[in-house]
ZAMARGU-4260 file (C-alpha; in steps of 0.2 Angstrom, whole numbers, plus 5000, padded with zeros to 4 digits):
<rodrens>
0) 5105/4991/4968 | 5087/4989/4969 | 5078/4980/4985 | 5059/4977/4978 | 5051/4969/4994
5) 5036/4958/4993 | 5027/4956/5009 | 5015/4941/5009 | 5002/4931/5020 | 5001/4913/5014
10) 4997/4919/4998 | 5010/4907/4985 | 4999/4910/4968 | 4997/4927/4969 | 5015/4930/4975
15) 5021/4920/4962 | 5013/4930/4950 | 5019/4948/4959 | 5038/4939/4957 | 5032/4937/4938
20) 5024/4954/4936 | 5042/4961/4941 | 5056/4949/4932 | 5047/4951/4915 | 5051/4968/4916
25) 5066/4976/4907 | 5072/4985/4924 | 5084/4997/4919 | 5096/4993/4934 | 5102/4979/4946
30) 5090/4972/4957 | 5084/4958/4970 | 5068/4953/4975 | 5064/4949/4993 | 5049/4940/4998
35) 5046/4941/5016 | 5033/4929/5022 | 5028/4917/5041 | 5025/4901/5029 | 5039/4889/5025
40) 5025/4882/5013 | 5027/4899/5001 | 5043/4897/5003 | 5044/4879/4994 | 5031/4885/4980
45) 5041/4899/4974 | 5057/4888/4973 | 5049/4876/4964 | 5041/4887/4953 | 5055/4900/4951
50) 5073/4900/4948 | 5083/4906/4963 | 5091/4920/4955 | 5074/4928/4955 | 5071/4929/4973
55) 5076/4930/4990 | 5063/4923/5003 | 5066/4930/5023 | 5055/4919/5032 | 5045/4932/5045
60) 5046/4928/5061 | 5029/4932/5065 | 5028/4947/5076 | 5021/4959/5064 | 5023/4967/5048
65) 5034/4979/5055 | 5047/4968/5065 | 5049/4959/5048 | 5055/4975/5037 | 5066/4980/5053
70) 5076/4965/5050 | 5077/4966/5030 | 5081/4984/5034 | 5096/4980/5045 | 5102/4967/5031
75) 5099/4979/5016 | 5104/4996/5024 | 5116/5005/5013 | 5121/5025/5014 | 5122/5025/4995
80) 5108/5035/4990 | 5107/5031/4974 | 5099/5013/4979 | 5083/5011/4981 | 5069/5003/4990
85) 5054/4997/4984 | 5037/4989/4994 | 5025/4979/4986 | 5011/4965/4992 | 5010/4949/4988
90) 4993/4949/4983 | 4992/4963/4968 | 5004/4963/4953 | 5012/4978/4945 | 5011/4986/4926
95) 5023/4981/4914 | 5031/4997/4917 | 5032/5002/4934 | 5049/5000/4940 | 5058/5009/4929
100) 5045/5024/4930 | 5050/5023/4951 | 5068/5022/4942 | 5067/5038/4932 | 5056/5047/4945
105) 5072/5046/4960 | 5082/5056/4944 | 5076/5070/4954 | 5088/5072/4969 | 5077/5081/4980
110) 5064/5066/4980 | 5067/5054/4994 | 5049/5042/4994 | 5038/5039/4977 | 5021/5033/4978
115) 5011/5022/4962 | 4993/5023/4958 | 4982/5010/4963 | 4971/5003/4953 | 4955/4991/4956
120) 4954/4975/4944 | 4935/4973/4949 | 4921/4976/4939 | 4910/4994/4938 | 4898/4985/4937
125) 4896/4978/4952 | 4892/4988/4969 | 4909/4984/4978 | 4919/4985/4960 | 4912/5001/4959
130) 4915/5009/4977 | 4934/5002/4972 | 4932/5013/4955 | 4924/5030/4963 | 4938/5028/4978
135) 4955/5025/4969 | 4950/5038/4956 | 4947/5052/4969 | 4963/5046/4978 | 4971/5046/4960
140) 4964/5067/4959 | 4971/5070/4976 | 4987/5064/4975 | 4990/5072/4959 | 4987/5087/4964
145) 4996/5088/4984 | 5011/5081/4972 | 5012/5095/4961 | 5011/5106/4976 | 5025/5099/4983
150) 5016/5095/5001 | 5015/5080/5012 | 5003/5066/5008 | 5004/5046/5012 | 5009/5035/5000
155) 5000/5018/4996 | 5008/5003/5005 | 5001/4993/4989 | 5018/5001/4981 | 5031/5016/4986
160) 5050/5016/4987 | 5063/5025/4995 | 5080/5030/4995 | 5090/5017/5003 | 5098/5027/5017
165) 5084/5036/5025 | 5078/5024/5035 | 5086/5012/5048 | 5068/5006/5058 | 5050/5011/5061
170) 5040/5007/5074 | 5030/4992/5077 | 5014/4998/5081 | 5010/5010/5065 | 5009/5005/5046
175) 5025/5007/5038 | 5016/5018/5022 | 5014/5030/5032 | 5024/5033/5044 | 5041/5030/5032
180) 5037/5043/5019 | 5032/5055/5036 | 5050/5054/5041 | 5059/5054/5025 | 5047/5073/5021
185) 5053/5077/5041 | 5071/5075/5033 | 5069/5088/5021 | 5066/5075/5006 | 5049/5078/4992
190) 5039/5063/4989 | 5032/5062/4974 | 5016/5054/4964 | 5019/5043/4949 | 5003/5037/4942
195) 5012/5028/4927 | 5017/5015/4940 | 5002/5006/4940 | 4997/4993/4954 | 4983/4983/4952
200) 4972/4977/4965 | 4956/4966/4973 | 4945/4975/4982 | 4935/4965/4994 | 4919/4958/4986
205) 4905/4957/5002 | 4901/4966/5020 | 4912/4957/5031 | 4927/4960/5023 | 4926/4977/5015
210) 4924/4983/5034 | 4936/4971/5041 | 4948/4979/5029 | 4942/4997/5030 | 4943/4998/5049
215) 4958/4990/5050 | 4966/5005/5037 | 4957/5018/5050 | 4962/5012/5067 | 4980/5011/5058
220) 4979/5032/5056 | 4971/5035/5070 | 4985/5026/5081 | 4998/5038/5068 | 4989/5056/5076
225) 4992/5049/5093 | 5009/5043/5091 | 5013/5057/5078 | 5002/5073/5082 | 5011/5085/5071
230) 5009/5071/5053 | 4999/5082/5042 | 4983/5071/5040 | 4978/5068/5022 | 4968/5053/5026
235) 4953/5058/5039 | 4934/5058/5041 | 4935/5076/5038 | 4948/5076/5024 | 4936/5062/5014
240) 4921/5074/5016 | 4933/5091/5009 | 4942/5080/4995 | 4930/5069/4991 | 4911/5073/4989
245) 4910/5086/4974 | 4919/5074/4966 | 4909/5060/4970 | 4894/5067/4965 | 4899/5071/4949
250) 4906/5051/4948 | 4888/5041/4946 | 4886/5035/4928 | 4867/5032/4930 | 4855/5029/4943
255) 4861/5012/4950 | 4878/5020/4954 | 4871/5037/4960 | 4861/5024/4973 | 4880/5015/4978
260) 4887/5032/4979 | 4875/5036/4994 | 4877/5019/5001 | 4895/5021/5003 | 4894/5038/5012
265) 4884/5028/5026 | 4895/5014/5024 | 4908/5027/5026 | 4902/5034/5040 | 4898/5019/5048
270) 4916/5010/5046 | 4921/5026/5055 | 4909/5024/5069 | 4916/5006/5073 | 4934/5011/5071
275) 4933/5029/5083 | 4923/5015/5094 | 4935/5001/5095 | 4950/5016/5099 | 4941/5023/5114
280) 4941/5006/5122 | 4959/5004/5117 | 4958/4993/5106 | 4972/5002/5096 | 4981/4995/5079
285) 4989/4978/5081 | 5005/4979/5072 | 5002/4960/5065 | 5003/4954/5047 | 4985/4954/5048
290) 4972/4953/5059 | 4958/4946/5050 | 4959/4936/5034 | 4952/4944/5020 | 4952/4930/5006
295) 4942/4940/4995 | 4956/4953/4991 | 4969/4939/4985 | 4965/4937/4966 | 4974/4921/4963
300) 4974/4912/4979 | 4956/4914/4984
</rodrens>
């Protein structure tokens, strides 16, 4: 059996749309799709627009992201390996073939978490389209290659999956991308990068929620190294300057984009700035669904 688990924030189109990504899919195994979600409202959209078959919706209680998968956990917890797990958001949609490439990928017995490859739907041409662009595509360079080397990297919470099996809870105060595929690699288990299974994604389109969404992302891994001090770090100030600037550099098109490329480094540098900020006056990860709207990242709901 296959758990594919949508979490969602009042977002009914673009869920509806996730749901669809997934059952037009010719998934090789059994499967069931959970949408977990704090609005009865989605709930009554997707049944009318879905047959029940398709979906199971758990209506999230509302005390974080985490205290939501703790309770699909204990109802979907099985010791039969060979099941799997799968997370994806409600606002972005997967490729036409992603399932089965997380399917095929768990053929290998020694994987225990699998990451996909995000990828930004917004346009190059435009400043924020093209920070999304330069970003995921470094990120696509660097998993590929700690993948290959068989180390510890985090997967991306847009879509991973696990053995069923591994994990019984995680805690409420760090993101679940993280810290789940930390404990499945502590357990001896590789996690692995497969960049055929495609994710698609809205990046945020202005200022205030690029940052709202940025700082939010940093405070998260910075509450990790204090929670978790010996989690290898592959997401870090530091880390973005070693993996990332040769590459960036080399990534400008023309002049316009050579001018965003330094942009973002001080916008970098700046979300940073806030986020180290806000943890020194304890103003650590709150383990909610969301803090801050950020309507600009939901491509059908917006």
């Amino acid at each position: 059996m296959i758990y594919i688990i949508i979490t969602s924030f009042n977002e009914p189109k673009s869920t509806l749309n996730a749901i669809n990504c997934i059952v037009h899919q010719k998934i090789k195994k059994k499967y069931k799709i959970i949408v977990s979600d704090p609005f009865p409202e989605v709930r009554d959209f997707l049944s009318r627009n879905l047959e029940s078959k398709y979906f199971e919706f758990f209506l999230d209680p509302g005390e974080g992201k985490s205290y939501a998968l703790n309770a699909i956990f204990k109802k979907i917890y099985s010791s039969k390996k060979e099941d799997l797990i799968i997370f994806t958001d409600g606002d972005v949609f997967v490729s036409d073939n992603s399932i089965n490439e997380i399917i095929d990928a768990f053929e290998d017995r020694e994987v225990g978490c699998i990451t996909g490859r995000p990828v930004s739907i917004d346009s190059r041409g435009e400043k924020y389209g093209y920070w999304s662009k330069l970003l995921y595509d470094g990120i696509n360079l660097v998993r590929t290659r700690i993948s290959k080397e068989k180390k510890f990297f985090q997967t991306s919470g847009y879509l991973f999956a696990i053995r069923n099996g591994l994990i019984k809870e995680i805690q409420p105060d760090v993101p679940e991308d993280c810290i789940i595929p930390y404990l499945i690699w502590k357990n001896g288990y590789k996690i692995k990068y497969v960049p055929r299974a495609e994710v698609f994604v809205k990046y945020p389109d202005n200022w205030k929620d690029w940052i709202n969404q940025r700082t939010r992302t940093i405070k998260a891994h910075e509450n990790l190294s204090k929670l978790y001090p010996d989690m290898p770090r592959t997401k870090s100030f530091f880390n973005e300057i070693k993996e990332g600037f040769l590459f960036s550099l080399t990534y400008p098109k023309n002049i316009k984009e050579l001018f965003w490329t330094i942009e973002l480094y001080f916008a970098r540098i700046y979300i940073y700035y806030i986020s180290f900020k806000e943890a020194r006056s304890k103003r650590v990860f709150d383990p909610g669904w969301r803090e801050t709207e950020i309507n600009s990242t939901k491509p059908f709901d917006s």
